[in-house]
ZAMARGU-4260 file (C-alpha; in steps of 0.2 Angstrom, whole numbers, plus 5000, padded with zeros to 4 digits):
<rodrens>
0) 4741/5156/5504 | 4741/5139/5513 | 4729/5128/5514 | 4717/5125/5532 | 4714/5109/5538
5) 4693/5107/5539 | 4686/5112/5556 | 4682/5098/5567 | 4667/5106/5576 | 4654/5121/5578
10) 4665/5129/5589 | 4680/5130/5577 | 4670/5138/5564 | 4665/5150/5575 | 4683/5154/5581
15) 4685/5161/5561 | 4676/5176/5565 | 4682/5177/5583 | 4699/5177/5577 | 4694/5190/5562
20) 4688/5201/5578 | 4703/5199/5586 | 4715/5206/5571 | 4703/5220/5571 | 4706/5225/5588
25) 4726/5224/5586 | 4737/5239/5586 | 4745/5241/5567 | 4762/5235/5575 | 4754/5217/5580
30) 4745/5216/5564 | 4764/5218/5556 | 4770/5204/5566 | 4756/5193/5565 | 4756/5194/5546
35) 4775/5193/5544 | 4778/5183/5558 | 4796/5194/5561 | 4799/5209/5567 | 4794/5225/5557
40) 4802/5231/5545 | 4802/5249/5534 | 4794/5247/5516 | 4795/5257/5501 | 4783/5269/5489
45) 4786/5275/5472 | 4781/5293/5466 | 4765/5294/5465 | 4755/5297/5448 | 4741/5305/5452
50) 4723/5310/5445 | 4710/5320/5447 | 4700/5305/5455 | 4714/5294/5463 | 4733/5294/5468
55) 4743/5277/5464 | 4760/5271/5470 | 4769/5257/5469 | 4774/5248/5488 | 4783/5236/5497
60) 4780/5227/5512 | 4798/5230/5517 | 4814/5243/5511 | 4826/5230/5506 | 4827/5213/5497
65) 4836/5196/5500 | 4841/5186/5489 | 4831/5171/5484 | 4817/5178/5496 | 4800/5185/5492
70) 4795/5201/5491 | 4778/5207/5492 | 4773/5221/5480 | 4759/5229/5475 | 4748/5244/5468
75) 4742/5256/5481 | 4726/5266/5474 | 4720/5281/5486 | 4703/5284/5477 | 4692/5298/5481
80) 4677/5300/5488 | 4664/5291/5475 | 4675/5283/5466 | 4679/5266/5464 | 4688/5252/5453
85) 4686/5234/5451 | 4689/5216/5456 | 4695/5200/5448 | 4676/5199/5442 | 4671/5218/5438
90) 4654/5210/5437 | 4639/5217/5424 | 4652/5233/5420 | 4670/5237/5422 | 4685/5228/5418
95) 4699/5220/5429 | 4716/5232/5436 | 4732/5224/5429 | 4749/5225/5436 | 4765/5220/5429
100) 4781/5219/5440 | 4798/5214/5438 | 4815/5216/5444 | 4832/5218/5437 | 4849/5222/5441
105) 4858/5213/5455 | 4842/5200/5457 | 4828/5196/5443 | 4812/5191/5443 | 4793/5192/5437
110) 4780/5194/5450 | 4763/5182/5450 | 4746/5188/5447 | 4737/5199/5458 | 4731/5192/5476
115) 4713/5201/5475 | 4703/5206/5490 | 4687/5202/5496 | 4677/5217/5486 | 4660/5223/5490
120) 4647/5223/5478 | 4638/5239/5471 | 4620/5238/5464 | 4617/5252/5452 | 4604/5252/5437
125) 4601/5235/5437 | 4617/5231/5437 | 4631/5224/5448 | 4650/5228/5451 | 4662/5221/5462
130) 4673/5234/5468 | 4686/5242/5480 | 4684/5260/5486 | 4696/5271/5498 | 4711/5266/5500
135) 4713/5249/5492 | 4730/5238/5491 | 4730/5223/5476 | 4747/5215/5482 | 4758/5201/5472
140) 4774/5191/5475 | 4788/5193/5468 | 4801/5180/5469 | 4820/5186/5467 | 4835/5175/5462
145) 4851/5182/5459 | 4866/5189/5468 | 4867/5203/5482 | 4864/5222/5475 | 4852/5234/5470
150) 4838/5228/5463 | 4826/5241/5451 | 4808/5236/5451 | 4798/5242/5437 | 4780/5241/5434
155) 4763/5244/5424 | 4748/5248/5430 | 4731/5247/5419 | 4715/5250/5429 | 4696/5258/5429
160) 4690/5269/5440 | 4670/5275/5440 | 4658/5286/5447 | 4645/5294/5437 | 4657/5290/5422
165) 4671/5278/5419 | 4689/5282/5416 | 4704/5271/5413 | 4720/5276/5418 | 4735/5268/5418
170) 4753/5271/5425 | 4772/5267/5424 | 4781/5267/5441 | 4799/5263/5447 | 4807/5258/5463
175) 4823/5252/5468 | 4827/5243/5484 | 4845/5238/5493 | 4851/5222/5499 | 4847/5219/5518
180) 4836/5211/5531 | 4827/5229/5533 | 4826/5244/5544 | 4818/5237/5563 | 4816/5253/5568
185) 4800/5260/5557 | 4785/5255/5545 | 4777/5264/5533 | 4766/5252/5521 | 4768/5236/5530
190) 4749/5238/5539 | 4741/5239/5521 | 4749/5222/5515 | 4744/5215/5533 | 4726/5221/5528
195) 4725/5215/5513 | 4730/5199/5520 | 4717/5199/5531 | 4702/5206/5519 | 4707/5190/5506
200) 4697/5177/5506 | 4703/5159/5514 | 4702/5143/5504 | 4685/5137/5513 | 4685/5121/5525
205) 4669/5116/5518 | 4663/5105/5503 | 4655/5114/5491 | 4644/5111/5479 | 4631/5115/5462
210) 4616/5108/5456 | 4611/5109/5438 | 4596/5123/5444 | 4608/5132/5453 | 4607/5128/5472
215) 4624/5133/5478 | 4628/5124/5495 | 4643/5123/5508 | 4645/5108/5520 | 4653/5105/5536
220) 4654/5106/5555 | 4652/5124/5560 | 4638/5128/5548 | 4621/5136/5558 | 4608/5147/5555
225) 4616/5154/5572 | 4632/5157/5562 | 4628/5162/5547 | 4614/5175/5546 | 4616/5182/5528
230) 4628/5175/5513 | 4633/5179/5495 | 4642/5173/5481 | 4654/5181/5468 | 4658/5172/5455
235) 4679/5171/5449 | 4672/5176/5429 | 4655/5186/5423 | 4642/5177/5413 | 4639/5164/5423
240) 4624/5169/5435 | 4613/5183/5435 | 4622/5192/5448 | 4609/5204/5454 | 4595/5192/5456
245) 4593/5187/5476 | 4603/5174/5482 | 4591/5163/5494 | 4600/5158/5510 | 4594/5140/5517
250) 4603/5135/5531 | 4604/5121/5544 | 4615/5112/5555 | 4631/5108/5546 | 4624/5114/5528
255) 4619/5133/5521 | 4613/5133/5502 | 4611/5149/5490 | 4599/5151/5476 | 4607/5155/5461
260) 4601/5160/5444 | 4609/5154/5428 | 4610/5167/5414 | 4610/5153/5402 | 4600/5139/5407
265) 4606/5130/5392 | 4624/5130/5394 | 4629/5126/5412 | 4647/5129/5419 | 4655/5112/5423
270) 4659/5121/5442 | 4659/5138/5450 | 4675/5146/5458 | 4674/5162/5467 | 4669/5169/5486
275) 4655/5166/5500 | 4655/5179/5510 | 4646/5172/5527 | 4640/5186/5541 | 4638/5184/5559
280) 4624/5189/5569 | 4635/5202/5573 | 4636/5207/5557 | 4653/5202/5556 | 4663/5194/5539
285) 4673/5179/5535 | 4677/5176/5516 | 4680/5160/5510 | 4686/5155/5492 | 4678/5139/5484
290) 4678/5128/5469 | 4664/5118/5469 | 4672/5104/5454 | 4660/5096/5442 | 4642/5103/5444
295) 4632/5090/5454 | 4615/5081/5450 | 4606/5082/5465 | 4590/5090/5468 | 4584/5106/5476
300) 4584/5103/5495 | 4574/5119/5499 | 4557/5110/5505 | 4569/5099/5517 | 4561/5097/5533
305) 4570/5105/5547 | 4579/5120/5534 | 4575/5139/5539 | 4575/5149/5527 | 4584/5166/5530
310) 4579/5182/5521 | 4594/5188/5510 | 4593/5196/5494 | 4605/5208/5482 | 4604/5223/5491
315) 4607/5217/5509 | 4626/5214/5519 | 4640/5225/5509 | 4632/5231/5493 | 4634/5249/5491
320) 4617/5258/5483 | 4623/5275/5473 | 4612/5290/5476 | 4601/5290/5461 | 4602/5271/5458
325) 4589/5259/5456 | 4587/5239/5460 | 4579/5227/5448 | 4576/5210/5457 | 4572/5201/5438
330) 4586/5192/5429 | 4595/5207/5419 | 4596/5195/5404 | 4577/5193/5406 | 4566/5189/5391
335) 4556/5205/5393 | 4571/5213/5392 | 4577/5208/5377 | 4560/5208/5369 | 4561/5228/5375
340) 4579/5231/5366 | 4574/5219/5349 | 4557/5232/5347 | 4570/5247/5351 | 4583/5240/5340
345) 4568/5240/5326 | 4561/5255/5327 | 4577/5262/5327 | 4582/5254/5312 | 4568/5264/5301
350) 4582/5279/5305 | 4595/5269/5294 | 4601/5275/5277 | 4599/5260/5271 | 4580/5259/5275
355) 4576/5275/5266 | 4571/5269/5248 | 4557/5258/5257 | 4553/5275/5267 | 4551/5284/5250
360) 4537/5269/5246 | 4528/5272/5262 | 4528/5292/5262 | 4520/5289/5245 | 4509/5275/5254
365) 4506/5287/5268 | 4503/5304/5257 | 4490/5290/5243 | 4480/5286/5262 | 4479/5304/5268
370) 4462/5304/5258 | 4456/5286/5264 | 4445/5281/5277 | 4450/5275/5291 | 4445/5257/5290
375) 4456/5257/5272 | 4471/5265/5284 | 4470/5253/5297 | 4470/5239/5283 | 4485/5245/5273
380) 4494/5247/5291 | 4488/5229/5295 | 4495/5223/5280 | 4512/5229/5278 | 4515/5226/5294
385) 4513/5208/5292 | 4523/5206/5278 | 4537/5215/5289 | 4535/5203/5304 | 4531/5187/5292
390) 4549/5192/5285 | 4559/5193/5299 | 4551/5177/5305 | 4557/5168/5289 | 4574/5178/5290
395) 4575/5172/5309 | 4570/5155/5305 | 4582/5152/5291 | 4599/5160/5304 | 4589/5149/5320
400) 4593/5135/5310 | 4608/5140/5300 | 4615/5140/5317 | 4612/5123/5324 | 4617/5114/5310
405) 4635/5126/5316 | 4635/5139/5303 | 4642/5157/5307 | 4628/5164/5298 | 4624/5181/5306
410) 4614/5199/5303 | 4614/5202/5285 | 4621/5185/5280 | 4609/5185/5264 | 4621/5199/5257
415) 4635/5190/5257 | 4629/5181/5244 | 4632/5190/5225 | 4616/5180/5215 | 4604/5189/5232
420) 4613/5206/5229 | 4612/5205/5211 | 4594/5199/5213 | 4589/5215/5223 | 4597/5228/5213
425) 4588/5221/5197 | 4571/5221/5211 | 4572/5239/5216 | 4574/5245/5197 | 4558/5235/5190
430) 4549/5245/5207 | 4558/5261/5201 | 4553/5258/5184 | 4533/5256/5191 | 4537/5269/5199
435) 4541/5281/5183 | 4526/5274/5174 | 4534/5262/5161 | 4521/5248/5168 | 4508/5245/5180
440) 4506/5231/5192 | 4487/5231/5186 | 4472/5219/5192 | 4463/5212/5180 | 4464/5198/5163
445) 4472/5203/5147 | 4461/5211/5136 | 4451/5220/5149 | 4451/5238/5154 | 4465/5234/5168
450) 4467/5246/5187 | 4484/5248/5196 | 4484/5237/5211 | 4489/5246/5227 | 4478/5233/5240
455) 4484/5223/5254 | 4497/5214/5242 | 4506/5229/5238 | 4506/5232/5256 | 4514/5217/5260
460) 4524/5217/5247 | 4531/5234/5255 | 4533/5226/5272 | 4544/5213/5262 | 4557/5227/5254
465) 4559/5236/5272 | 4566/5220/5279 | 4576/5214/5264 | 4583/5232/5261 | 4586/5235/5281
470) 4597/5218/5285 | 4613/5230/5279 | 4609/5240/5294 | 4610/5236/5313 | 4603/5249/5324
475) 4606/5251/5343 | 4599/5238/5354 | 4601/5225/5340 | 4616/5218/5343 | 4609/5210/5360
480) 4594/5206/5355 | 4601/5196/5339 | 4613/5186/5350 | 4600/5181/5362 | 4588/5177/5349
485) 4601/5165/5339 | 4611/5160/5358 | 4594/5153/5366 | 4580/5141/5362 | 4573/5144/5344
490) 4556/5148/5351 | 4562/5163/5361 | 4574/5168/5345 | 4558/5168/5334 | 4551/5180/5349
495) 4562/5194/5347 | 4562/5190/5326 | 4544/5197/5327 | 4547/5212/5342 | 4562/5216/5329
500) 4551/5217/5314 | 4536/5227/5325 | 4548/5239/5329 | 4551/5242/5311 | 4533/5242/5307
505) 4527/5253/5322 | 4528/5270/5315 | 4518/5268/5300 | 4503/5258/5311 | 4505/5271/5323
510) 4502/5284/5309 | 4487/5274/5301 | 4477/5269/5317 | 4480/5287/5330 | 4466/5295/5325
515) 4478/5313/5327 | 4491/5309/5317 | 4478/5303/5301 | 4472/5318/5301 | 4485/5326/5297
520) 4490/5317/5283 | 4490/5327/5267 | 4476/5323/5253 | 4478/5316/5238 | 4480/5327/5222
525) 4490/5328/5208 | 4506/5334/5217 | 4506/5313/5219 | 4511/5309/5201 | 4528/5318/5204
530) 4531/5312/5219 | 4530/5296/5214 | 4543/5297/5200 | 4553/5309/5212 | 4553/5294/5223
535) 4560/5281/5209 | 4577/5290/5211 | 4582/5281/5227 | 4578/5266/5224 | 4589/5268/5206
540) 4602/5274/5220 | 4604/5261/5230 | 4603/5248/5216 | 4618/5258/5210 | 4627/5253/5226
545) 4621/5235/5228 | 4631/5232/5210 | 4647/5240/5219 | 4644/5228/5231 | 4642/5213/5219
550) 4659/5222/5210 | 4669/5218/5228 | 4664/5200/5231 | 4666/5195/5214 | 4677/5207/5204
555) 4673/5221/5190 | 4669/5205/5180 | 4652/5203/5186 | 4647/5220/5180 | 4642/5216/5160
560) 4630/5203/5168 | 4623/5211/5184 | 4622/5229/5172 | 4616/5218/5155 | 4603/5210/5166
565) 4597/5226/5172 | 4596/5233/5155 | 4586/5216/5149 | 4574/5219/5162 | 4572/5236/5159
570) 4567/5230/5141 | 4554/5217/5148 | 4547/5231/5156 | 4544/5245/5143 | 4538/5229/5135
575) 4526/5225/5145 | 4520/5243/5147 | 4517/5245/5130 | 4505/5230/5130 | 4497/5237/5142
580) 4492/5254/5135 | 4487/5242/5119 | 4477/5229/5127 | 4466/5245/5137 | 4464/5251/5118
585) 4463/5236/5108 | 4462/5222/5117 | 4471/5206/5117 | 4480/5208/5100 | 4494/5197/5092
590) 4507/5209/5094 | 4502/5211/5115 | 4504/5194/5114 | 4521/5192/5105 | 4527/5207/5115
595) 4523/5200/5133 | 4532/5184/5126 | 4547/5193/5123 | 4547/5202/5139 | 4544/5184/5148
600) 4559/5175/5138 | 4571/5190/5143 | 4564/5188/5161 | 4570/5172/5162 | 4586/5177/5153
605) 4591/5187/5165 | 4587/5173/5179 | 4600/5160/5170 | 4611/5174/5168 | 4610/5173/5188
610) 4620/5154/5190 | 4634/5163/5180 | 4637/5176/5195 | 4635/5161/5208 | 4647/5152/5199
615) 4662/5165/5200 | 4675/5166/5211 | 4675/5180/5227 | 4687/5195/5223 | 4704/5196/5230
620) 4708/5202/5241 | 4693/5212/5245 | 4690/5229/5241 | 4682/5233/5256 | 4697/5229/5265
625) 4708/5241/5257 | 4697/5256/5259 | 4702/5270/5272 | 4718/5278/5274 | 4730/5268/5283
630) 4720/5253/5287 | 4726/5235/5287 | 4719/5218/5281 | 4712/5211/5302 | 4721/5194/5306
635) 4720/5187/5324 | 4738/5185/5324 | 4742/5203/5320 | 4730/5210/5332 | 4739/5198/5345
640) 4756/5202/5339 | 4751/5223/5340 | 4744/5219/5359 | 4759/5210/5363 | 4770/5224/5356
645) 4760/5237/5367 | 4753/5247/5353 | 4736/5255/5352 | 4724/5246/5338 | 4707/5253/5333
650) 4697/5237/5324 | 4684/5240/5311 | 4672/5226/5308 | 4664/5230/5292 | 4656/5224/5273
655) 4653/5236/5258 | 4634/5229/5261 | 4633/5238/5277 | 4627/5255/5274 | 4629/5260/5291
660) 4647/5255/5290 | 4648/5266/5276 | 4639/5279/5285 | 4653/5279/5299 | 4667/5277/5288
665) 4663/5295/5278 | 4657/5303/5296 | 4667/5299/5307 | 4684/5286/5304 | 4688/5297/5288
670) 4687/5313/5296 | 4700/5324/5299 | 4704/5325/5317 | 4701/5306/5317 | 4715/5302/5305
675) 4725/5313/5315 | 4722/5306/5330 | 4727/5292/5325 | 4743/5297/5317 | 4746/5304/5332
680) 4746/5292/5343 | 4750/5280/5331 | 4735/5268/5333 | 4735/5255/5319 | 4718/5257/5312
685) 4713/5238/5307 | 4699/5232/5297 | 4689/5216/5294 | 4678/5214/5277 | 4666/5203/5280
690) 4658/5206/5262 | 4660/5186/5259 | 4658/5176/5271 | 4675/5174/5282 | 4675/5162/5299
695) 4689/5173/5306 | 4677/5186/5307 | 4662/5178/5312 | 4672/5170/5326 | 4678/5187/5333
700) 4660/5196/5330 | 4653/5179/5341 | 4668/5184/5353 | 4661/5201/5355 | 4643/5195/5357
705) 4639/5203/5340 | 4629/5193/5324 | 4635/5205/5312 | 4643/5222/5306 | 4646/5236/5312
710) 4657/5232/5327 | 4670/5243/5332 | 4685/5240/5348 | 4697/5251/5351 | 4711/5242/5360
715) 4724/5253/5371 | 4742/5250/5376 | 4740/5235/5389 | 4723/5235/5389 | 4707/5225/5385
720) 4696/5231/5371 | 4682/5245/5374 | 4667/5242/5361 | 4661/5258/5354 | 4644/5263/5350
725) 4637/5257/5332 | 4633/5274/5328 | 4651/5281/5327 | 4651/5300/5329 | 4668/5312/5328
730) 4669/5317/5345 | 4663/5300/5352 | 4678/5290/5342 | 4690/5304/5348 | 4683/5302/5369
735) 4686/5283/5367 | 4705/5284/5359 | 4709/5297/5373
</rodrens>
């Protein structure tokens, strides 16, 4: 596409859409020749591979090929009625066709990249696409060198189409052309290749220009409020501007403006590339493509004296609305938004198996506050709800600033560490053992007649567990929320900290302060003092499976001290039981006191026994890594290499601290038809232990927008990943490899 020399006046501006009026009137044998500039000449189609939501050939704007000529080739999609696919920028959904084209046999060569339309936009929940629909052309060039003969095109295809759902298709096609100037006598495809010509944008006359809040603005001769009634702009790449918020036209003589809206305020692209679209009063379009080079520092100009102001919003000019769909005119990355998805992701994450020995705590809670009144409910609730929130404010705190001092440190970071894994399994046994009976966490001095303690500490103190205990797990909704919270200013990270850790905490105040659900608590009887030692069993459970954590980032060597501790501990704790019972009976005796003694030295025992385990060396290679049938070690340079090679990969982001990794694992990856699948299809089936900490992985969880494990991407031949649900489901991992 050439370049335009800058209009000189009002008037040759306008000629742009009176010139775009006139191709639009022309028969499609003068479209041929104004496009080609020769007489017409008969093009080629391939066979067709067809769908049941689109038909897709490969064409050429002519039958025969010269050599050291161009030709123009491209993918021909006939889509059906409500279907579409995308543009360069799919927008908030999609992803991008692909084609691949070269020649062989008499002449070579490798075509350029795709020469997109103009596309319209399509508003649907919220969200906006830029798309084509019908009968859409996506041409390229195609340079031949060689000698005269036949020359075999071949090509691949990848691309989406959507309606109601998406589906990505792909195809292979084939095409061989003679030597020659062309048949004059007929023309098949040429009027689509002259259309897409003329539905591309131009490079625009005018200056363009941003300023650092986003004021987009065009300047030049021609410019009007007469001329340009409505306008848009799509970005060249997504995550730039909120692309569904209105874009506020401003225009005057020789300037337009449009109001954009960063999606990150904080992190401003140097320049913005992409399309204005300007309309007519009449409705009609001219596209122009700009770049608008380093970001500019002036100020708004929207109170200028002498600007009108033009209604234009999302929604208005070519945007498509889907039956059923809905607009939002607030930013989609809104704060609100997010807050909604960090509370969701929360309250959620009390469904996690890695939540459920804290929820064995608070069903004993619940069932010990059936008998209560209400204002002891409603202070129990109060409590551990605040030890839940001021928990997830000290766990966002510490990853808020983790982060800007530049480290990877994500969701579940603390984990990663063997002395706090340790440190938790040896936790949930002493609350296991308290649980059985073999001490009391009593109120009270030494000597007196002592009462178990289960006020607003204990509460809090259950609040604490729930957070610790859940940090394995990420729930839906999470994963945005997370990267938002650690992506934007700290005050807005530490917002949806606390709407995460309310989420958690909502159930058991909802139980607690509805006056309904109270009452329907069961009472308090001796049914209780089993329950509670029933309830010791999980917790002995999961600290089972925090020491095979320990045992992968460390080795089978940490297990006499992370085991020996536990057993120490277990001694401090019949120890201090039986001082208990004796001081209720006798008082503060010599032997109560030598045996809490004891219990303290072997307490702290168990604590130095703690520098040990920091001090050893991380397992390798990991044992996480190796688990699975078939699976290999992740490394960006084999996933590349696999890509480049055209095979299908299935990456599995995970760490033996992640219950819900494991959780998939056993349900889903390891089930049969799964395996099967993939053997069939021969999808390598590549996994990343982030158990330790590893930058590798980090980067490519940041890549992703994810703060930690699970994250699963299958990628198919040719194509760019498809990120799967985190709650991985047989039939669900079978839909995405198909």
């Amino acid at each position: 596409m050439t370049s335009m020399a800058r209009p000189q006046g009002g008037r040759q501006f306008s000629s742009l859409i009176a010139i775009g009026l006139m191709l639009r009137k022309l028969s499609p044998l003068a479209l041929i020749l104004f496009a080609f500039g020769t007489a017409p000449v008969l093009a080629a189609e391939s066979a067709p591979v067809t769908s049941a939501h689109d038909t897709a050939t490969l064409v050429t704007d002519r039958d025969s090929v010269v050599a050291g000529g161009t030709l123009h080739v491209g993918l021909r999609l006939q889509l059906k009625p409500g279907w579409h696919t995308y543009w360069l920028n799919a927008g908030d959904a999609g992803e991008a066709p692909t084609l691949r084209t070269s020649a062989s046999g008499a002449m070579t060569g490798m075509s350029e990249a795709i020469d997109f339309p103009t596309p319209v936009r399509i508003s649907e929940g919220g969200l906006m696409s830029y798309a084509y629909t019908g009968d859409v052309l996506l041409p390229q060039r195609l340079k031949l060198e060689g000698k005269t003969g036949d020359v075999t095109l071949k090509a691949h295809a990848d691309w989406l189409v959507c309606a109601a759902t998406c589906v990505p298709e792909s195809g292979d096609f084939s095409l061989t052309l003679p030597t020659g100037k062309g048949a004059p006598d007929s023309s098949a495809q040429g009027p689509l290749f002259a259309h897409a010509s003329q539905a591309s944008p131009m490079p625009s006359p005018f200056d363009a220009a941003v300023t650092p809040d986003g004021v987009l603005s065009l300047s030049g001769q021609g410019l009007s409020a007469d001329s340009v009634k409505r306008a848009w702009f799509m970005p060249s790449v997504t995550g730039v501007i909120d692309q569904v918020a209105p874009q506020k036209l401003v225009a005057e003589n020789g300037r337009i403006t449009l109001g954009l809206h960063w999606i990150d305020a904080s992190h401003k692209p140097s320049s913005l590339e992409g399309i204005v679209v300007l309309q007519d009063q009449a409705g009609q379009q001219t596209s122009l493509w700009i770049n608008t080079g380093p970001v500019a520092g002036a100020a708004r100009q929207d109170g200028k004296t002498g600007l009108v102001t033009q209604g234009n919003e999302a929604g208005t000019g070519d945007i498509l609305h889907h039956p059923g769909s809905t607009r939002s005119t607030a930013p989609s990355t809104a704060l609100w938004q997010l807050l909604v998805f960090a509370f969701l992701g929360g309250l959620i994450l009390n469904l996690m198996p890695c939540v459920f020995p804290v929820l064995a705590m608070k069903a004993f809670s619940l069932a010990r506050l059936g008998g209560s009144h209400r204002h002891e409910q409603i202070r129990s609730a109060l409590a551990y709800t605040t030890g839940v929130m001021c928990s997830f404010a000290a766990l966002g705190i510490v990853m808020i600033v983790l982060r800007s001092v530049g480290s990877a440190a994500g969701w579940g970071f603390q984990f990663q560490s063997p002395v706090f894994v340790i440190g938790v399994a040896w936790l949930l046994i002493m609350m296991a053992l308290n649980l059985l009976g073999v001490f009391e966490v009593t109120a009270g001095r030494l000597g007196q007649d002592v009462t178990p303690r289960h006020g607003v500490w204990g509460d809090m103190l259950t609040g604490l567990l729930a957070v610790i205990v859940a940090t394995p797990c990420t729930a839906p909704f999470m994963g945005a929320a997370i990267a938002a919270a650690l992506g934007g200013p700290a005050w807005s990270g530490l917002l949806l900290f606390l709407a995460m850790g309310f989420g958690l905490a909502s159930p058991y105040v909802a139980i607690a302060t509805i006056p309904v659900l109270a009452r329907h608590m069961p009472r308090p009887g001796a049914w209780m003092a089993i329950l509670k030692q029933i309830l010791a069993f999980p917790l002995l459970g999961t600290a089972v499976w925090l020491f095979w954590v320990a045992c992968i980032q460390r080795g089978a060597m940490i297990l006499p001290i992370g085991l020996g501790g536990a057993v120490g501990l277990g001694l401090a704790a019949w120890l201090f039981g039986v001082t208990q019972r004796e001081a209720m009976v006798r008082g503060a005796t010599r032997w109560v006191v030598i045996g809490r003694g004891v219990a303290l030295v072997v307490v702290v025992l168990a604590g130095v026994s703690l520098v040990r385990i920091a001090d050893s060396r991380a397992a390798s290679p990991a044992l996480a890594a190796q688990t699975g049938t078939g699976s290999v070690s992740y490394t960006p340079e084999r996933l590349a290499r696999l890509r480049e090679e055209g095979k299908p990969v299935f990456i599995d982001m995970t760490a033996a601290w992640c219950i819900t990794c494991m959780v998939n694992e056993r349900v889903a990856l390891q089930a049969a038809p799964v395996q099967k699948a993939f053997v069939a299809k021969n999808i390598t089936y590549m996994k990343g232990d982030w158990t330790n900490r590893d930058e590798t992985i980090s980067a490519y969880l940041r890549d992703h927008g994810r703060d930690g494990v699970p994250l699963y991407v299958y990628y198919a031949p040719h194509k760019e990943g498809v990120v799967l649900p985190q709650i991985l489901t047989v039939s669900g991992v079978l839909d995405a490899i198909r």
